[in-house]
NULOSE-104396 format. One record per atom (N, C-alpha, C): residue number from 1; atom name; x negated, y negated, z. Coordinates in steps of 0.02 Angstrom, whole numbers, padded with zeros to 5 digits. Layout:
N
- NUM, CA, X, Y, Z .
...
***
This chain:
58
- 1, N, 00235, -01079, 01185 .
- 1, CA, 00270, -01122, 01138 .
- 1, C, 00247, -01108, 01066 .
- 2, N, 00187, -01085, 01057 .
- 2, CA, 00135, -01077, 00977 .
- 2, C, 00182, -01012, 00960 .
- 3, N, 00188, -00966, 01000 .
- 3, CA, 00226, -00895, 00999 .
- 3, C, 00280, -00908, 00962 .
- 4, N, 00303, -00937, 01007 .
- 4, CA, 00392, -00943, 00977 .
- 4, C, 00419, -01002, 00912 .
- 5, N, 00353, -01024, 00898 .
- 5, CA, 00369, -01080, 00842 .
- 5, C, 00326, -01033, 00787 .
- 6, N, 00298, -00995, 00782 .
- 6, CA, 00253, -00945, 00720 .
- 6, C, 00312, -00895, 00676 .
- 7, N, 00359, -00874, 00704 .
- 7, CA, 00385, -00830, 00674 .
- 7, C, 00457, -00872, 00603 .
- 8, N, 00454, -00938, 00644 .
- 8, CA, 00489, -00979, 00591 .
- 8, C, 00454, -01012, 00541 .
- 9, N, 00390, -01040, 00577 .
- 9, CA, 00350, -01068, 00534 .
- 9, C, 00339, -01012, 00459 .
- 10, N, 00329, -00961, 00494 .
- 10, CA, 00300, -00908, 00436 .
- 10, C, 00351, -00901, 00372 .
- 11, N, 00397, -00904, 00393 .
- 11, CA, 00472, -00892, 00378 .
- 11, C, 00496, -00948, 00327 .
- 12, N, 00466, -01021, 00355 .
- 12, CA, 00466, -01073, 00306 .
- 12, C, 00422, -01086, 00267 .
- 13, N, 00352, -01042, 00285 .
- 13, CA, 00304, -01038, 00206 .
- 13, C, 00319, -01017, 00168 .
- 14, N, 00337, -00953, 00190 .
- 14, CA, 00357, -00883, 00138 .
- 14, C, 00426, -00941, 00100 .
- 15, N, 00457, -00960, 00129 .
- 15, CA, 00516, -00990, 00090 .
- 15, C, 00486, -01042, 00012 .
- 16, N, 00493, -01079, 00055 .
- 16, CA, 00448, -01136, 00021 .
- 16, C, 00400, -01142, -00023 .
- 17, N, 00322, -01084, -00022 .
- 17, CA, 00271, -01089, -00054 .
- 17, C, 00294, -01007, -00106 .
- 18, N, 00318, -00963, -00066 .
- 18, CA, 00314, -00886, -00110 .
- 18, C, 00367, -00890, -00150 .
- 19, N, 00430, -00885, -00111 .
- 19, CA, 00493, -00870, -00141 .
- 19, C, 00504, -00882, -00213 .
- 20, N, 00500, -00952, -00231 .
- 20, CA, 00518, -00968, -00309 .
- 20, C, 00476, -00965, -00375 .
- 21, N, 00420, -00921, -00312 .
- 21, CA, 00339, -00900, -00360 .
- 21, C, 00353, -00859, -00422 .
- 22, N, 00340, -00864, -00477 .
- 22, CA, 00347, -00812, -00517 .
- 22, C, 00305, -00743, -00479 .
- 23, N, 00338, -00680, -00502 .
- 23, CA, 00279, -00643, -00480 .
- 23, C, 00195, -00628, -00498 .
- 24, N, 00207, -00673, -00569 .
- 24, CA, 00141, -00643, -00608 .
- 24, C, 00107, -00689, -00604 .
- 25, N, 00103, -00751, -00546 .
- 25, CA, 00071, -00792, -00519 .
- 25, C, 00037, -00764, -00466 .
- 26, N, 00082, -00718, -00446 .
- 26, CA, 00047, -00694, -00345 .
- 26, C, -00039, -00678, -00350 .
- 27, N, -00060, -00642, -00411 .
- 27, CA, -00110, -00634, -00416 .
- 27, C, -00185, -00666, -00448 .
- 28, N, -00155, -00700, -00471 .
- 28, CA, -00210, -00748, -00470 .
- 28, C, -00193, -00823, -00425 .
- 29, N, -00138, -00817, -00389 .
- 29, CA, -00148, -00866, -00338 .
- 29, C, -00188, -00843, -00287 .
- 30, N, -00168, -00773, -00273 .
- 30, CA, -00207, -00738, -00215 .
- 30, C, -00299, -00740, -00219 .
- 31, N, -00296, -00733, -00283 .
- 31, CA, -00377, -00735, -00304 .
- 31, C, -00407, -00807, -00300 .
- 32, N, -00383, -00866, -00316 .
- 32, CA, -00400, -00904, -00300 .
- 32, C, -00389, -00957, -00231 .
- 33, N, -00341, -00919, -00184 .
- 33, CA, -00346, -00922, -00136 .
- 33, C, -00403, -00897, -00086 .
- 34, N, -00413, -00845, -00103 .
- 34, CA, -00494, -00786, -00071 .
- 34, C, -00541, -00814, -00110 .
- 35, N, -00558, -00853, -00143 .
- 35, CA, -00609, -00883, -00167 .
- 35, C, -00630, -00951, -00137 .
- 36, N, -00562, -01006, -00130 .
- 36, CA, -00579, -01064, -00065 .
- 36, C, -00604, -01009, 00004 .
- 37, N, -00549, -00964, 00020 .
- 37, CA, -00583, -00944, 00085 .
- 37, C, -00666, -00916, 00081 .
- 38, N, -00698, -00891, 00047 .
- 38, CA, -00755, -00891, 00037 .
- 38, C, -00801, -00936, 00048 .
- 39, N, -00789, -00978, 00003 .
- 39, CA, -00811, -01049, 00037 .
- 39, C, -00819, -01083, 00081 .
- 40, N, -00733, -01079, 00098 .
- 40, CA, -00775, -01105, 00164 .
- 40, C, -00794, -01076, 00221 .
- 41, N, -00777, -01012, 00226 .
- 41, CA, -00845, -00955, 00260 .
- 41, C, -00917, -00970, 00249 .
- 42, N, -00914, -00988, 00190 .
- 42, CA, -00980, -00980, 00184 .
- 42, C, -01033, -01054, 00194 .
- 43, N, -00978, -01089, 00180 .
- 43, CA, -01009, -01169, 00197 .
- 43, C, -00983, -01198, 00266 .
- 44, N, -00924, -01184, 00300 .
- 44, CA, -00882, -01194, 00350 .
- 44, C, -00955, -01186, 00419 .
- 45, N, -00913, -01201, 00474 .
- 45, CA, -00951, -01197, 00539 .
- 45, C, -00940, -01147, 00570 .
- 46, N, -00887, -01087, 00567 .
- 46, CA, -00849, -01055, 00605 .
- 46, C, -00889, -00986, 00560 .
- 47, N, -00883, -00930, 00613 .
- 47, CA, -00929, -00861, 00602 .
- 47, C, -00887, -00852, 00564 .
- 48, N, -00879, -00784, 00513 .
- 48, CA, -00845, -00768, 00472 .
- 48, C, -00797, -00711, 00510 .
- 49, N, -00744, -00686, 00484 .
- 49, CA, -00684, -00665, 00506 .
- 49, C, -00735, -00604, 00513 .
- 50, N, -00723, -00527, 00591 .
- 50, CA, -00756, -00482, 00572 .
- 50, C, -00712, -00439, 00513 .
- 51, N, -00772, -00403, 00483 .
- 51, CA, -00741, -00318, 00428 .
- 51, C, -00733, -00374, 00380 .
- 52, N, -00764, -00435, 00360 .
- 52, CA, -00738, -00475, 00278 .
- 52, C, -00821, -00519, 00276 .
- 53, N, -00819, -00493, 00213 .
- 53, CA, -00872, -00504, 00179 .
- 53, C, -00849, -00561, 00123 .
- 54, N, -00908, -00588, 00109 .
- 54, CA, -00875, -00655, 00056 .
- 54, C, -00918, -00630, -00019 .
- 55, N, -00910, -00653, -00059 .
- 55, CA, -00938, -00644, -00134 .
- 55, C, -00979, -00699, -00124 .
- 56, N, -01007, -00748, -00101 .
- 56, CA, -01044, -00803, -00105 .
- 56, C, -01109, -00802, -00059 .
- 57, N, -01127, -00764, 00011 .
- 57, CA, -01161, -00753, 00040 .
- 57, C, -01222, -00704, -00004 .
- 58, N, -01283, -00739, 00022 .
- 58, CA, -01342, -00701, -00022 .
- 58, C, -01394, -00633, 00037 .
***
């Protein structure tokens, strides 16, 4: 059921959050998107994703 409801879901992010994005937003949204994820890698409970390294780990 997760299968077959992901490919719309995705479909209604991309709609919704990207689409009416300017483009010269993508990149520093992206950057400060990888910067929460850092965080909470790095403060979170959960191991970190493998092959990704965070900027915040000492």
């Amino acid at each position: 059921m997760v299968r077959q409801a992901t490919p719309s879901h995705v479909a209604l992010v991309e709609r919704l959050f990207f689409d009416g994005l300017d483009p010269a937003l993508l990149a520093p949204l992206r950057s400060g998107l990888e910067q929460i994820h850092d965080q909470v890698v790095a403060n979170g409970t959960l191991p970190p994703p493998p092959g990704r390294q965070t900027r915040w780990r000492g």
